[in-house]
C-alpha positions in Angstrom: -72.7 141.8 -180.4 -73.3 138.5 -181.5 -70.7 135.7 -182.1 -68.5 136.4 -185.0 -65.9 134.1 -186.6 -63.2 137.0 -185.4 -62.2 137.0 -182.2 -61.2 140.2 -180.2 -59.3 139.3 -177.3 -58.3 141.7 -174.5 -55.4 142.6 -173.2 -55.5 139.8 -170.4 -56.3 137.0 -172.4 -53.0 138.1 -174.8 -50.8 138.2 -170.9 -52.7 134.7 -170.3 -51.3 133.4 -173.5 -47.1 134.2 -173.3 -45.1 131.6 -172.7 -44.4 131.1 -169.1 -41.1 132.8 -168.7 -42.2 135.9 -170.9 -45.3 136.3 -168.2 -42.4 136.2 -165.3 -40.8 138.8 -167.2 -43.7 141.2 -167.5 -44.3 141.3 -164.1 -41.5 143.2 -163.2 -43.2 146.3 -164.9 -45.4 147.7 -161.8 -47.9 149.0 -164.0 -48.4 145.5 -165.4 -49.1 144.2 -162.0 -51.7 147.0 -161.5 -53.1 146.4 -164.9 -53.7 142.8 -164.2 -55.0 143.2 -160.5 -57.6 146.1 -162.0 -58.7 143.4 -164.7 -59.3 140.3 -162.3 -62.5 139.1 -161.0 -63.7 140.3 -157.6 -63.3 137.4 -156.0 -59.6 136.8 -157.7 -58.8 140.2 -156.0 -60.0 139.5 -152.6 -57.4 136.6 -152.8 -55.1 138.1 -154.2 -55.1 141.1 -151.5 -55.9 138.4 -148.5 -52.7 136.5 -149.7 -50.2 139.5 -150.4 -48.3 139.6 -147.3 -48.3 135.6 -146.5 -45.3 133.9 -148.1 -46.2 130.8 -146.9 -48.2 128.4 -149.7 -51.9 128.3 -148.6 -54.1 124.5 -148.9 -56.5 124.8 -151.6 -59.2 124.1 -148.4 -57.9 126.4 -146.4 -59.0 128.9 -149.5 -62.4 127.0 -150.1 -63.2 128.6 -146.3 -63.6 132.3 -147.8 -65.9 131.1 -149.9 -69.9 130.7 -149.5 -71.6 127.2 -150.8 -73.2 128.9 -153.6 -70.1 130.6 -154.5 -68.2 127.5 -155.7 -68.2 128.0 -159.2 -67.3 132.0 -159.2 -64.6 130.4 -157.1 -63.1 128.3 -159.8 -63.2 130.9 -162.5 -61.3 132.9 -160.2 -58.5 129.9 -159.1 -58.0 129.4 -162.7 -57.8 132.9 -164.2 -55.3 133.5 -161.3 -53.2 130.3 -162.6 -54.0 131.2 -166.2 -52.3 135.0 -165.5 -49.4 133.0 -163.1 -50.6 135.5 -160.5 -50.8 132.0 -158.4 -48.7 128.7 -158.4 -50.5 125.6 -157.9 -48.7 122.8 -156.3 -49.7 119.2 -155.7 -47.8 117.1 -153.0 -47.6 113.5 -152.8 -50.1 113.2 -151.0 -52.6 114.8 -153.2 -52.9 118.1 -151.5 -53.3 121.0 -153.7 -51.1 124.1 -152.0 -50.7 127.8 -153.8 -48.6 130.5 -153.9 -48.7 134.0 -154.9 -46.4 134.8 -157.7 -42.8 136.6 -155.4 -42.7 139.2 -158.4 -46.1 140.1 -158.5 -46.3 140.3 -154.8 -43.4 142.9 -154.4 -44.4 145.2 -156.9 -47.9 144.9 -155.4 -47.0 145.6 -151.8 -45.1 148.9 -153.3 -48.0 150.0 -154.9 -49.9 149.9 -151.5 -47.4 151.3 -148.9 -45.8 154.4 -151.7 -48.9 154.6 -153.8 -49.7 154.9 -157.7 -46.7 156.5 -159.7 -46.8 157.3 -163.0 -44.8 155.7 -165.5 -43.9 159.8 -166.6 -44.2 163.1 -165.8 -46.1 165.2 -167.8 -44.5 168.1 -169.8 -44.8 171.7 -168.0 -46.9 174.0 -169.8 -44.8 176.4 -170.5 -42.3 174.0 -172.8 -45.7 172.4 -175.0 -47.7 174.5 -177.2 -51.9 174.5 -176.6 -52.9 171.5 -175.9 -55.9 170.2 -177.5 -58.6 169.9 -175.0 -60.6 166.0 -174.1 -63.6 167.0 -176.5 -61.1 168.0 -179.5 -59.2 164.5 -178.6 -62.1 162.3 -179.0 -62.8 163.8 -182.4 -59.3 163.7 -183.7 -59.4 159.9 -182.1 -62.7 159.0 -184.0 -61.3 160.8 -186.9 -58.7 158.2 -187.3 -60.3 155.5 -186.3 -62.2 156.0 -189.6 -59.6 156.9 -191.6 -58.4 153.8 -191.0 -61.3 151.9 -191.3 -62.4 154.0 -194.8 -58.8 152.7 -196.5 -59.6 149.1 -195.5 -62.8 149.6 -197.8 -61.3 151.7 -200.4 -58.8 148.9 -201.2 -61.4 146.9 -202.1 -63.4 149.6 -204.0 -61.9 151.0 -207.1 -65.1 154.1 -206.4 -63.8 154.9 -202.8 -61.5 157.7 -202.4 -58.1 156.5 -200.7 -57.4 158.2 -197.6 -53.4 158.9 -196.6 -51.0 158.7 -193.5 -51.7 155.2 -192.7 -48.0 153.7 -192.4 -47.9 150.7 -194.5 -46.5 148.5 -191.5 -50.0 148.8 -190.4 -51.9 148.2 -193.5 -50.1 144.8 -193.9 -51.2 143.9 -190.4 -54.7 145.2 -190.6 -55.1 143.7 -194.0 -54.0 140.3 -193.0 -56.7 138.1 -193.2 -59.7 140.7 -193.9 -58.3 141.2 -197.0 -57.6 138.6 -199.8 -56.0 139.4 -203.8 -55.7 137.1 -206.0 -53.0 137.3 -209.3 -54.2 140.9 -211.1 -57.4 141.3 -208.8 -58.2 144.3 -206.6 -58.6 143.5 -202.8 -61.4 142.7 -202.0 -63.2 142.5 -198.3 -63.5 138.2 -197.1 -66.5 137.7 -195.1 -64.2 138.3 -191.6 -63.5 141.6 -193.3 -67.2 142.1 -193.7 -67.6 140.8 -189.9 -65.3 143.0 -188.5 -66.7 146.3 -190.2 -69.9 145.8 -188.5 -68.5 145.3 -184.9 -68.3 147.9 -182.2 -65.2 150.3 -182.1 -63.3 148.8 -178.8 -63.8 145.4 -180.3 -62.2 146.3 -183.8 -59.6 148.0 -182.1 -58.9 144.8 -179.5 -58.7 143.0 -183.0 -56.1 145.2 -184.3 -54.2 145.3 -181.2 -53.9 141.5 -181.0 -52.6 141.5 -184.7 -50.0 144.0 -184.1 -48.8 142.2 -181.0 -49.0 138.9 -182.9 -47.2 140.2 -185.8 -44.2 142.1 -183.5 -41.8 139.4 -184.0 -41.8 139.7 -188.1 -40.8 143.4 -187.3 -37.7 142.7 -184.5 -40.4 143.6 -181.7 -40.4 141.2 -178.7 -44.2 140.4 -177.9 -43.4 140.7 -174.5 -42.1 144.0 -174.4 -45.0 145.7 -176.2 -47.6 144.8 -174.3 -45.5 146.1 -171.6 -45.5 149.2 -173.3 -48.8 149.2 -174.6 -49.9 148.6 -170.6 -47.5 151.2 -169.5 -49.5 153.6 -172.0 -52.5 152.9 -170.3 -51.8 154.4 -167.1 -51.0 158.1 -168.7 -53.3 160.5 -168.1 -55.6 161.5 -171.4 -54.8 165.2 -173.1 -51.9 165.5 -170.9 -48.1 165.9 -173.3 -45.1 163.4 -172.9 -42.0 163.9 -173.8 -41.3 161.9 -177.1 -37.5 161.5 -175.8 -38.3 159.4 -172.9 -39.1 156.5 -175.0 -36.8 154.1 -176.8 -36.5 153.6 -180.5 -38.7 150.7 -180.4 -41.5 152.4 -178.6 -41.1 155.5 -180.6 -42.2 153.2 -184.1 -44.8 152.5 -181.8 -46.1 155.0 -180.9 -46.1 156.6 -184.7 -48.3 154.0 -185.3 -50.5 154.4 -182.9 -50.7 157.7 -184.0 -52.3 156.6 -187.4 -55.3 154.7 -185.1 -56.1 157.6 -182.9 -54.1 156.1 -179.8 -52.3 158.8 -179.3 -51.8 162.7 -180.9 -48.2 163.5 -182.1 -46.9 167.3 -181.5 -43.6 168.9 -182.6 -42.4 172.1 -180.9 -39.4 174.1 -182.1 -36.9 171.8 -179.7 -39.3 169.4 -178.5 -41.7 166.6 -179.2 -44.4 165.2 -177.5 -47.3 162.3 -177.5 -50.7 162.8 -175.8 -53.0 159.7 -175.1 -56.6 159.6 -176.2 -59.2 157.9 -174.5 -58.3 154.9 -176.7 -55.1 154.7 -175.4 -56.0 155.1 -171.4 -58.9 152.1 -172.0 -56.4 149.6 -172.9 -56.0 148.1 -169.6 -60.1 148.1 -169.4 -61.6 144.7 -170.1 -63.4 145.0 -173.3 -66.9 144.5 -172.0 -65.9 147.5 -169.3 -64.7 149.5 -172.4 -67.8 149.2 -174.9 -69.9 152.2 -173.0 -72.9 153.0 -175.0 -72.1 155.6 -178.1 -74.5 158.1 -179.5 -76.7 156.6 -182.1 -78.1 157.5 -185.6 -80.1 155.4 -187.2 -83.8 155.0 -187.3 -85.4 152.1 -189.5 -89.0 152.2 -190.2 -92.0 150.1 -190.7 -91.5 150.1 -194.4 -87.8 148.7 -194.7 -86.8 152.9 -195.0 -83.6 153.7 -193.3 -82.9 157.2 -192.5 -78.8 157.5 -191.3 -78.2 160.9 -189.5 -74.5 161.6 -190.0 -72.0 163.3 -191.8 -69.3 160.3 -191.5 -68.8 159.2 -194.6 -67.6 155.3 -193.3 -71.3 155.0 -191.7 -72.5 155.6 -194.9 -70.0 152.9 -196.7 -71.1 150.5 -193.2 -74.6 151.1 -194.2 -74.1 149.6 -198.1 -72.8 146.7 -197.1 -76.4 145.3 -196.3 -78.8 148.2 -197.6 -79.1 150.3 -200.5 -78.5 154.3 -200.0 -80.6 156.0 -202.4 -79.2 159.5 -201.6 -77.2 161.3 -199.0 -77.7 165.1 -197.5 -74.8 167.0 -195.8 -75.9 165.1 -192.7 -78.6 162.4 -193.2 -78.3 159.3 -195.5 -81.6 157.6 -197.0 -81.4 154.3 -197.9 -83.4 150.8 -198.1 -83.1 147.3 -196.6 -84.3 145.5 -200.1 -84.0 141.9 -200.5 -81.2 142.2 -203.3 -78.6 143.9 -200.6 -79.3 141.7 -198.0 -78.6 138.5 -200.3 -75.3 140.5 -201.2 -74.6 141.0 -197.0 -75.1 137.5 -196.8 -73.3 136.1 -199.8 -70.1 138.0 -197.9 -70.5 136.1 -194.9 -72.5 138.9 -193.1 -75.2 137.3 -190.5 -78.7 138.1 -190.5 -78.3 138.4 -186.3 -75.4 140.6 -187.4 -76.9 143.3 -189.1 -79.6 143.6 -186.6 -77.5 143.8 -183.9 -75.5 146.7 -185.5 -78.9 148.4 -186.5 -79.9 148.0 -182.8 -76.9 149.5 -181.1 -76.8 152.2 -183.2 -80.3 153.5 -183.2 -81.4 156.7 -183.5 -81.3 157.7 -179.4 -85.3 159.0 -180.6 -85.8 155.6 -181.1 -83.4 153.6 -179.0 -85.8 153.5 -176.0 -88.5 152.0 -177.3 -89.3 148.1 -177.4 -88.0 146.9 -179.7 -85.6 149.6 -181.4 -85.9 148.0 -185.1 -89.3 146.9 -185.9 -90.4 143.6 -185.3 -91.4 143.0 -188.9 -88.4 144.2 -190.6 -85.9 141.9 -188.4 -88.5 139.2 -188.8 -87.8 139.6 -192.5 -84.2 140.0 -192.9 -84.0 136.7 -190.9 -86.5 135.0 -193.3 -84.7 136.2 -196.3 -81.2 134.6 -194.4 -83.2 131.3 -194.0 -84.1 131.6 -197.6 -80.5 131.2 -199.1 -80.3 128.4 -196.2 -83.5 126.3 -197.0 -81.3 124.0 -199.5 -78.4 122.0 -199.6 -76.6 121.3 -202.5 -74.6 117.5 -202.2 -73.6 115.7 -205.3 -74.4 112.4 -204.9 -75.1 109.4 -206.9 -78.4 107.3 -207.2 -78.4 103.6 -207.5 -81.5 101.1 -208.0 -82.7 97.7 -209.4 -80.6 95.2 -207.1 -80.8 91.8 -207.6 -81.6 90.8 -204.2 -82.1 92.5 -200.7 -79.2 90.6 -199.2 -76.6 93.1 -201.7 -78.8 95.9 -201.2 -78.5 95.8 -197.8 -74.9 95.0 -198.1 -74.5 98.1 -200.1 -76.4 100.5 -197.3 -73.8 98.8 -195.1 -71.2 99.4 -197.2 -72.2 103.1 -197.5 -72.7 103.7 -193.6 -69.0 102.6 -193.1 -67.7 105.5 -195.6 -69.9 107.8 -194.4 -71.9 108.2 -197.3 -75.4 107.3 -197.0 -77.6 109.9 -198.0 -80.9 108.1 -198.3 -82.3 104.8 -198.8 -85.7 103.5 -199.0 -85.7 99.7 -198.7 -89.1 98.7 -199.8 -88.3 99.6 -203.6 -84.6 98.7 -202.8 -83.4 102.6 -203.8 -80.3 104.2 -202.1 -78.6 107.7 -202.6 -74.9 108.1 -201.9 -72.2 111.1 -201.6 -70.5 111.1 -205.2 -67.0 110.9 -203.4 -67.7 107.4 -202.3 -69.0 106.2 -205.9 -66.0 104.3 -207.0 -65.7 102.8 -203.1 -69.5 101.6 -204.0 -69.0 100.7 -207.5 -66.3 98.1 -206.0 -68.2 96.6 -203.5 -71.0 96.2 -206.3 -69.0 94.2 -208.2 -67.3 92.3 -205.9 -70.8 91.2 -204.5 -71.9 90.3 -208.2 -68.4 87.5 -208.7 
């Protein structure tokens, strides 16, 4: 994808983040420990694993051994995600040596995982209590089908046409709608240009994006941050289409888990005494760094030669994706035509959508008829969309005001001067004695003038 203004963090950078003594508390969750081992760079682990049964602080050069010459800098990026996570201690003495240690928590819960194995956080229902299970295939769709649920009633509250899609709690709305949404006094919502941003990103980074928010948000709703990524981790290690007993989880975690319900995290069942959860693949991937998690998904669109887009899908969100930056002319039970013109691309781009944006999204969903060839969209059509970005970009609009006919060259090169040291000079041409200034310097300039004529 390319760079977007909205940043979706994984799961590790939110641990790296906590406060010190919150990231000393997580670690007495095993599954955390496991979670952050799994997401660590290979060489991080290797130390990690050569280290767990020394107790002793290690020299930062007795470390620097294990490593090859050309491997110094993979070797930093390690030390410091490892200091970062509080996986290691660093400690200088006085006489500049640089010792570290391996975090006592982390390296208990780690030896236990090794010498009894992986345990899970809960044991499965028996079959015989839950009612037919829906199988891995009928997860993924009720998973997806969520997913764009979700996604549809973040674009129906900004379109009056859209129909509005229910179940969405409105805990989650207000967290979702934070800052991709704006309203002003008697306006609809409408989508701001990280709204439009986030639409056009891949699913594991939109739901990394919502994830974050709800974590960041816990503390409005009496949630300790700390203790839902705990459980959000913990989630992580059940095993997908398998049923959990909803009763094994606190009050906290079972608000939680309703709304993760409404993202396609997890299934809710209710039996005539029981009630159980079952993680989707969404759910189990948590723990997955989110390049691991972005696996390649079927594609359907083809773009021609001609600026024709053909759309072969039944979802009716690809279809809304798909007017943000082109124009659907008609849709079949399960193909959308539309157009790349240049009056929806200056409408993309007047919402904050990138030219490298839309191609991107255009490439990593193509058509998989067309995704093998080189290059997926044709050359002439994202040639075009970028020449129709550079179009609204070729000028720059600065109010400014123009001054002329000095007396003498000493004040007009005073004024220049003058102008430099407010950060204002626009343009000057000294052999006709002409200068062009921002207009929010003007009465800084009209000063000086006047001082220099007394």
């Amino acid at each position: 994808m390319p760079e977007v203004k909205i940043i979706a963090k994984n799961f590790m950078d939110m641990v790296a983040s906590l406060p010190a003594m919150k990231l000393d508390k997580l670690y007495d969750n095993a599954f955390i420990c496991e979670a952050i081992l799994r997401s660590l760079p290979p060489l991080a682990k290797k130390y990690v694993l050569q280290m767990l049964y020394i107790d002793s602080p290690i020299t930062a050069k007795s470390i620097e051994v294990w490593v090859l010459p050309d491997g110094y800098s993979k070797h930093r990026v390690a030390i410091d995600r490892l200091i970062q996570l509080r996986v290691f201690t660093e400690t200088v003495d006085r006489r500049k040596e640089t010792t570290y240690k391996i975090n006592p928590t982390f390296q208990t819960n780690l030896q236990k995982l090794l010498t009894h194995g992986e345990v899970l956080p809960r044991e499965p229902m028996p079959s015989n209590i839950t009612v037919r299970l829906p199988s891995v295939e009928d997860l993924d769709v009720y998973a997806i089908g969520q997913w764009e649920c979700f996604l549809l009633q973040l674009i129906s509250s900004s379109s009056a046409q859209a129909e509005r899609p229910s179940n969405i709690s409105s805990s989650m709305m207000k967290v979702f709608q934070r800052g991709l949404l704006s309203q002003r006094d008697k306006e609809a919502p409408r989508l701001t240009e990280s709204g439009f941003q986030f639409l056009l990103m891949d699913i594991n980074a939109q739901l990394w994006y919502i994830i974050r928010e709800y974590i960041s948000n816990s503390e409005e709703r009496g949630v300790d941050p700390a203790d839902l990524i705990s459980f959000l981790l913990e989630l992580s290690f059940h095993v997908t289409g398998e049923a959990y007993n909803s009763n094994t989880l606190t009050e906290v975690q079972r608000n939680t888990i309703k709304d993760l319900a409404d993202l396609g995290l997890v299934k809710l069942q209710q039996g005539r005494k029981e009630s159980w959860f079952i993680p989707t693949k969404l759910a189990t991937n948590l723990s997955v760094s989110l390049t691991d998690s972005a696996s390649r998904k079927q594609g359907f669109v083809v773009v021609e030669t001609n600026f024709r887009l053909y759309a072969y899908s039944t979802s009716k969100l690809h279809c809304e994706i798909l007017r943000l930056f082109s124009r659907v002319e008609y849709q079949l039970p399960n193909l959308i035509v539309g157009a790349i013109t240049k009056e929806s691309l200056y409408n993309a781009f007047e919402n904050g959508i990138t030219a490298d944006q839309i191609i991107s999204f255009l490439q990593q969903n193509a058509h998989p008829r067309v995704a093998e060839r080189i290059p997926t969209v044709p050359e002439n059509v994202t040639d075009q969309i970028r020449l129709w970005e550079s179009d609204l970009n070729r000028v720059e609009m600065t109010p400014a005001h123009y001054y002329d006919e000095f007396p003498s060259r000493e004040i007009f090169e005073a004024a220049c001067d003058h102008a430099r040291e407010w950060n204002g000079l626009l343009w000057e041409d000294s052999k006709r004695m002409r200068l062009v200034v921002k207009a929010e310097i003007h009465i800084h300039m009209r000063e000086h003038l006047r001082g220099q004529k007394q």
